[in-house]
C-alpha positions as semicolon CSV with decimal commas, in nm:
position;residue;x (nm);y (nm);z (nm)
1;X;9,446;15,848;-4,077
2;X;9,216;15,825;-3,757
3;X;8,830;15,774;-3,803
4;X;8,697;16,146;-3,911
5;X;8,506;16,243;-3,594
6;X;8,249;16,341;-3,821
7;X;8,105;16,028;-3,982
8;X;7,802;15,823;-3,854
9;X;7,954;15,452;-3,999
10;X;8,188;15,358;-4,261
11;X;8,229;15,024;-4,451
12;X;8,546;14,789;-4,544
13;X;8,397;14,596;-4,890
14;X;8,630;14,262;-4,977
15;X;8,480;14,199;-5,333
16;X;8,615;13,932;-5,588
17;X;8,504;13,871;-5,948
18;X;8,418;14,039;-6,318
19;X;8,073;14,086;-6,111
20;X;8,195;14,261;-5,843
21;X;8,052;14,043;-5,592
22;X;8,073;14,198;-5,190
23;X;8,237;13,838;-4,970
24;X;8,269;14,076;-4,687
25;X;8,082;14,381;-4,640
26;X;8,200;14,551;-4,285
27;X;8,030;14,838;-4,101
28;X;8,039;14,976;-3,820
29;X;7,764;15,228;-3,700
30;X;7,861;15,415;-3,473
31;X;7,522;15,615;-3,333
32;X;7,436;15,204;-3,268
33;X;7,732;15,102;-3,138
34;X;7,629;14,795;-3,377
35;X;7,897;14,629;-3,660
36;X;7,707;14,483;-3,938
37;X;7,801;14,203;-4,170
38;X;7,625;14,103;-4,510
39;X;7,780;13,980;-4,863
40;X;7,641;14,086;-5,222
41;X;7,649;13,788;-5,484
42;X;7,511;13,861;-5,781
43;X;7,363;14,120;-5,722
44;X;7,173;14,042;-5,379
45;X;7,273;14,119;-5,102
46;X;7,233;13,813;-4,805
47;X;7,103;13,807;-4,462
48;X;7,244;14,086;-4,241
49;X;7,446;14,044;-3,956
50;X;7,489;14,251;-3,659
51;X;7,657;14,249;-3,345
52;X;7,586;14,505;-3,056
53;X;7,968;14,387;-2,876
54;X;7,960;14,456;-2,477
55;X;8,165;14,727;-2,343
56;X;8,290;14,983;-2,565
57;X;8,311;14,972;-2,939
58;X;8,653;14,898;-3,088
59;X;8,528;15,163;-3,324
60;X;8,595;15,537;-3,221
61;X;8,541;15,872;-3,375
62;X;8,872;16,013;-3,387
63;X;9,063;15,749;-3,352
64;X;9,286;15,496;-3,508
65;X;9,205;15,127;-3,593
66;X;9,407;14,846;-3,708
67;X;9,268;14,577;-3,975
68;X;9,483;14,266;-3,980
């Protein structure tokens, strides 16, 4: 389904382990226009990432997105 027009951000979570740890936490904001990037291992989360990417986001309300 397409992006609800709706939301603010969402986030894509790659996790591994009995602990649940986050290797990849995605988000992109879209009121920002920012994607953020972070990991959680064992139970901290890292140093944030984010990327304000020139031109328009990739990221759309209402719209579909591949992840490949």
């Amino acid at each position: 389904p397409p992006i609800n027009p709706f939301l603010a951000r969402f986030h894509v979570n790659l996790r591994a382990g009995a602990a649940g740890d986050v290797l990849l936490h995605f988000n992109p904001r879209f009121g920002e226009g920012a994607v953020v990037r972070n990991s959680q291992l064992g139970g901290s989360w890292g140093h944030e990432e984010r990327d304000l990417p020139p031109g328009p986001s990739p990221f759309q309300r209402g719209q579909y997105f591949d992840v490949s």
